[in-house]
MMTF fields as JSON, N, C-alpha, C and O atoms, coordinates in Angstrom:
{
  "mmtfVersion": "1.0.0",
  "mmtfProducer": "UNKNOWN",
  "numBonds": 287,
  "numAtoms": 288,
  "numGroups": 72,
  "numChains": 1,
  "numModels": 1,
  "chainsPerModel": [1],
  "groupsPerChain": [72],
  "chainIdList": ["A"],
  "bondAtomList": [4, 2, 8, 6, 12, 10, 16, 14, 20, 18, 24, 22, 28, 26, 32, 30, 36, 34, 40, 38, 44, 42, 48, 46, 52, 50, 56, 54, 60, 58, 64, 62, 68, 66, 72, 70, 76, 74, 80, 78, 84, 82, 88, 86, 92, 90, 96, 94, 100, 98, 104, 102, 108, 106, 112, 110, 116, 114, 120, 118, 124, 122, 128, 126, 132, 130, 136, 134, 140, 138, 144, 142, 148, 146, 152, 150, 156, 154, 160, 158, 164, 162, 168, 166, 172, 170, 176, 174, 180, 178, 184, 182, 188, 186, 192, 190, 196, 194, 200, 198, 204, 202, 208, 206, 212, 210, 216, 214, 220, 218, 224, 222, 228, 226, 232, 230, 236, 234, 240, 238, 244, 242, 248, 246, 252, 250, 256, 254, 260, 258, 264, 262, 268, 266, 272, 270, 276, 274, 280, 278, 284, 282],
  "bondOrderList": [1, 1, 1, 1, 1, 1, 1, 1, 1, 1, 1, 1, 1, 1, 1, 1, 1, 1, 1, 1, 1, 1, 1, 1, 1, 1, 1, 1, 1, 1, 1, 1, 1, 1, 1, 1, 1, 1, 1, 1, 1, 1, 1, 1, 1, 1, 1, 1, 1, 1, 1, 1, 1, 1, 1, 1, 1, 1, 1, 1, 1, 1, 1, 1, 1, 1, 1, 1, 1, 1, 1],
  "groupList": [{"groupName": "UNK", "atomNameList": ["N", "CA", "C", "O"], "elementList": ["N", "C", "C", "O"], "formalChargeList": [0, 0, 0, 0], "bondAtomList": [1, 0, 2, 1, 3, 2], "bondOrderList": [1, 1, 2], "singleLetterCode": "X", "chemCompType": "L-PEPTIDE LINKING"}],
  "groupTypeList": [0, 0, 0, 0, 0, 0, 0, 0, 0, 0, 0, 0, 0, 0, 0, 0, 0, 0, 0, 0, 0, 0, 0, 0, 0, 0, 0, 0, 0, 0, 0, 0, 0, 0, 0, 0, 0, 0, 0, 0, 0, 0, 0, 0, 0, 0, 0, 0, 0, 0, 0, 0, 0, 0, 0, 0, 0, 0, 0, 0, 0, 0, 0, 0, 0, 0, 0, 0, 0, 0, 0, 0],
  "groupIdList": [1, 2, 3, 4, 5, 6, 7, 8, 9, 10, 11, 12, 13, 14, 15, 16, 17, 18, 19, 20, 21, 22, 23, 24, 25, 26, 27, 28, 29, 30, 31, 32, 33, 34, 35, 36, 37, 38, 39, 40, 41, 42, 43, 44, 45, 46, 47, 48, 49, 50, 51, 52, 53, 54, 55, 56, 57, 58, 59, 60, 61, 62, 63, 64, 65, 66, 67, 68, 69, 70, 71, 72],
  "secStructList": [7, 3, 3, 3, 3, 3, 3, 1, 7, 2, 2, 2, 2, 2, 2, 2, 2, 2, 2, 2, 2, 2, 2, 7, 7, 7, 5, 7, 7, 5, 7, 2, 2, 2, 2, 2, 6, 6, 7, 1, 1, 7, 7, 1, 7, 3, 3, 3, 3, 3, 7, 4, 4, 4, 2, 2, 2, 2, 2, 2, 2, 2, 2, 2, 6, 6, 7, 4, 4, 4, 7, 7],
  "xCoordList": [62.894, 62.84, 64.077, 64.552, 64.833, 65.848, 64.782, 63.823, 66.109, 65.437, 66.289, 67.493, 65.484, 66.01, 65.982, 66.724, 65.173, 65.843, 64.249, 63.062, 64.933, 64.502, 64.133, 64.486, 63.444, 63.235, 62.216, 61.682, 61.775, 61.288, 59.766, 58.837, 60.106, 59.457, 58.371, 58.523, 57.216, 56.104, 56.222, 56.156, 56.519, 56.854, 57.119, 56.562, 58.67, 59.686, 59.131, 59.12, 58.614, 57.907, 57.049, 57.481, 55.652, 54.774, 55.244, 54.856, 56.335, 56.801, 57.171, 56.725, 58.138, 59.407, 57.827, 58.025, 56.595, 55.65, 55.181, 55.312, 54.827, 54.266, 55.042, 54.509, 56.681, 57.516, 57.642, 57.736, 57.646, 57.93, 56.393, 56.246, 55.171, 54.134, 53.746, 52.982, 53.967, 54.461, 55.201, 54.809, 55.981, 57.29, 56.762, 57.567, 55.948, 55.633, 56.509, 56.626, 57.459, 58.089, 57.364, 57.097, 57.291, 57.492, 57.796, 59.019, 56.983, 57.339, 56.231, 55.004, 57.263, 56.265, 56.564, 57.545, 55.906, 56.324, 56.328, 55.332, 57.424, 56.979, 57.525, 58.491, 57.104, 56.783, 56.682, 57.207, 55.751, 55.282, 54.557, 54.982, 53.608, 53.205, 53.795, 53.322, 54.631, 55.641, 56.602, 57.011, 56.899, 57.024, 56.143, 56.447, 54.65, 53.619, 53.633, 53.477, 53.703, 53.148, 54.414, 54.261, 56.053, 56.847, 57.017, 57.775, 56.528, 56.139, 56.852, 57.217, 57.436, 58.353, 59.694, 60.284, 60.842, 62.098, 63.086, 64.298, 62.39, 62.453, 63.022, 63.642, 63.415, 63.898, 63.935, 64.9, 62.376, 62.053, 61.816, 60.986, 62.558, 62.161, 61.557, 61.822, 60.522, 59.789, 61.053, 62.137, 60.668, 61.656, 60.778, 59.652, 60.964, 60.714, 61.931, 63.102, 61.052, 61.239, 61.006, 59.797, 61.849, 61.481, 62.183, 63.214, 61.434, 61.481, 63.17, 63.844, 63.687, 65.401, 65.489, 66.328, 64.598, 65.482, 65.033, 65.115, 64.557, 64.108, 64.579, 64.059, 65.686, 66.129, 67.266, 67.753, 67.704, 68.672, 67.398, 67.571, 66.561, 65.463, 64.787, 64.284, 64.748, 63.976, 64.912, 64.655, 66.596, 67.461, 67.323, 67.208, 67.339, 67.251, 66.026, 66.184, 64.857, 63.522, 63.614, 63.332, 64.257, 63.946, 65.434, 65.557, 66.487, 67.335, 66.526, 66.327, 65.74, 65.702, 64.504, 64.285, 63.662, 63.052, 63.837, 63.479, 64.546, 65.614, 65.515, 65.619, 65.316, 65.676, 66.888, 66.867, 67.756, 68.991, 69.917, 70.369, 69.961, 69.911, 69.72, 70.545, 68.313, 67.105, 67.817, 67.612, 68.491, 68.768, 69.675, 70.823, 69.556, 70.437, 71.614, 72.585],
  "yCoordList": [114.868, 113.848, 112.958, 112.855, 112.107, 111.543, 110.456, 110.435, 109.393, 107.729, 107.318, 107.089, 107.308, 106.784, 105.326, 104.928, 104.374, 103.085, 102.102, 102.423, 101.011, 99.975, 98.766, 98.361, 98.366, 97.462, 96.414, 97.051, 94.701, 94.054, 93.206, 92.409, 93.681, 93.721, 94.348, 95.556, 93.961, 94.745, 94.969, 96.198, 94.431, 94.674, 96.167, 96.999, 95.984, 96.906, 97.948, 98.898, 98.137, 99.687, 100.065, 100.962, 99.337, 99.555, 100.409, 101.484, 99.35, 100.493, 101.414, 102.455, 101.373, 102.569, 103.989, 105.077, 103.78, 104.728, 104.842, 105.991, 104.213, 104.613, 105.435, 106.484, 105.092, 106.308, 107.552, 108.627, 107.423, 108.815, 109.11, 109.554, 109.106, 109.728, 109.888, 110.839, 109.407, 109.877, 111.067, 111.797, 111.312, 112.228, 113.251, 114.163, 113.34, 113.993, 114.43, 115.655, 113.638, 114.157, 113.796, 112.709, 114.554, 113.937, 113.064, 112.922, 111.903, 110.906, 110.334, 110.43, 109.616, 108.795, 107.297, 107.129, 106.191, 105.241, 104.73, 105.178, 103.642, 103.995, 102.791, 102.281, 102.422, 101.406, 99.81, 98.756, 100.193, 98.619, 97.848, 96.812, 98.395, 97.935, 97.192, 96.11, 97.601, 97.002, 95.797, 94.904, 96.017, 94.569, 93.946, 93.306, 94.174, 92.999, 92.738, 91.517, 93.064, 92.63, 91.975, 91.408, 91.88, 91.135, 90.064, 89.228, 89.903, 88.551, 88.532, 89.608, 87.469, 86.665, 86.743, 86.122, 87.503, 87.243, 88.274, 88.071, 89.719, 90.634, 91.14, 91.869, 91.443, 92.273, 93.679, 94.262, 94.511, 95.557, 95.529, 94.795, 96.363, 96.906, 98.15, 99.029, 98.33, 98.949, 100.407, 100.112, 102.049, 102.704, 103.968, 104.224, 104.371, 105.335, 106.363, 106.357, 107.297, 108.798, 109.709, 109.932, 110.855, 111.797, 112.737, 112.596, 114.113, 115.586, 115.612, 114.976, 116.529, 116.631, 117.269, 116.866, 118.575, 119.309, 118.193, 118.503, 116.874, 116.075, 114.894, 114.04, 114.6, 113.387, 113.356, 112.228, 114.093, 113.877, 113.512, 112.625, 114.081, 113.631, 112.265, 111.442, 112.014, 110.923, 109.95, 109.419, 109.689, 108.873, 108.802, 107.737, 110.017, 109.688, 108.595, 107.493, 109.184, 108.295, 106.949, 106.242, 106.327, 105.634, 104.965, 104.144, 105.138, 104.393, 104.543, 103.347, 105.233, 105.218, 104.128, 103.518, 103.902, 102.99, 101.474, 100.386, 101.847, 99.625, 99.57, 98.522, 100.859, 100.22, 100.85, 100.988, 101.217, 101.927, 100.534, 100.831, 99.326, 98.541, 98.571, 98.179, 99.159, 99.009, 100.434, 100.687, 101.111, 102.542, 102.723, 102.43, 103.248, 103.127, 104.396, 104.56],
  "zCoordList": [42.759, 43.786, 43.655, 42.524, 44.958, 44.893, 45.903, 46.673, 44.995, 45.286, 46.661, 46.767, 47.444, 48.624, 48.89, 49.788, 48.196, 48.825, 47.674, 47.617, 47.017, 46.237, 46.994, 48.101, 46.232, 47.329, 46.382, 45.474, 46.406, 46.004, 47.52, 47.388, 48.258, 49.61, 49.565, 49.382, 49.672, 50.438, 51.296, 51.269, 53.101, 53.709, 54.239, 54.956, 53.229, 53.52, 53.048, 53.832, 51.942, 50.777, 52.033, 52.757, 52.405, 52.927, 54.334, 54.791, 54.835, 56.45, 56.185, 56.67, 55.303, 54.381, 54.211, 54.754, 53.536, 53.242, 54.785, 55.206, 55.433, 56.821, 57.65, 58.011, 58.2, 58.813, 58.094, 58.687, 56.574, 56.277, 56.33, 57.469, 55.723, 56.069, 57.449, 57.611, 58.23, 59.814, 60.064, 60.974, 59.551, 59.582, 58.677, 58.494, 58.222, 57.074, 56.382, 56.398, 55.513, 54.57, 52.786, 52.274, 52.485, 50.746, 50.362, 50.383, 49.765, 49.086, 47.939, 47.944, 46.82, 46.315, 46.634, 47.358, 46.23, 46.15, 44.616, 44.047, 43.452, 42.141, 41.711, 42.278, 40.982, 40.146, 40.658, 40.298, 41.662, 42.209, 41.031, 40.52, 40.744, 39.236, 38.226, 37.877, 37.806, 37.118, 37.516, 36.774, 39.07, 39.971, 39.176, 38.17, 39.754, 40.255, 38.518, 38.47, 37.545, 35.945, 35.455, 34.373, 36.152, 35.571, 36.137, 35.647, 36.987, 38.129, 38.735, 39.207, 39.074, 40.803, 40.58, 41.464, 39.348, 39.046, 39.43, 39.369, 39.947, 40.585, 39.763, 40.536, 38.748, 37.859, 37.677, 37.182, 38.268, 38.774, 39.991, 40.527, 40.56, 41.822, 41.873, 41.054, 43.052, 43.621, 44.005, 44.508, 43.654, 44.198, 45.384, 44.957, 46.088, 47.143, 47.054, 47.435, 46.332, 46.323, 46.811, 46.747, 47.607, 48.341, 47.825, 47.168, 48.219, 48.035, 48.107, 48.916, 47.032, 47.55, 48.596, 49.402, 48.984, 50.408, 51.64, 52.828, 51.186, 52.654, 52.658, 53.376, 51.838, 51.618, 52.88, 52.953, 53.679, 54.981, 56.244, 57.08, 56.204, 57.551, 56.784, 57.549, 55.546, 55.378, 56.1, 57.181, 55.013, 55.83, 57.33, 57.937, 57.907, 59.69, 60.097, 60.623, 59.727, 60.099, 60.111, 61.079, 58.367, 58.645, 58.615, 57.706, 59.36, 60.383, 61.396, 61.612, 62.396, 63.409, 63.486, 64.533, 62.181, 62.313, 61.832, 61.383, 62.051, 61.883, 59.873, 59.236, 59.289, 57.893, 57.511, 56.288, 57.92, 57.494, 56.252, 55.146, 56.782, 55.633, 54.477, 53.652, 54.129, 53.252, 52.484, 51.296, 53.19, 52.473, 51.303, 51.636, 49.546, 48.562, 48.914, 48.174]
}
């Protein structure tokens, strides 16, 4: 799996998991946990991982959904 985009946002993770499970591509989402237990200094970020042969349609999705920003 390749890390497509970090993030300290719920928000952003939460949409970021909704277009691609839409799209049905492969993903995990990983280590929110570790956010939420080091508290508010953001030190860990949250990472979203997808399948390698789907990491070019993930990028498309979600530019086409307004996070191309959000993308590492």
């Amino acid at each position: 799996m390749v890390e497509l985009l970090r993030s300290n946002d719920p928000v952003v993770l939460s949409f970021a998991d909704a277009v691609l499970r839409d799209a049905n591509i492969p993903h995990r989402v990983v280590d929110q946990d570790l956010g939420r237990i080091e508290g508010s200094i953001g030190a860990i970020q949250a990472r979203v991982l997808v399948a390698d042969d789907r990491i070019d349609d993930a990028r498309e999705a979600l530019t086409e959904a307004g996070l191309a920003d959000q993308l590492g």
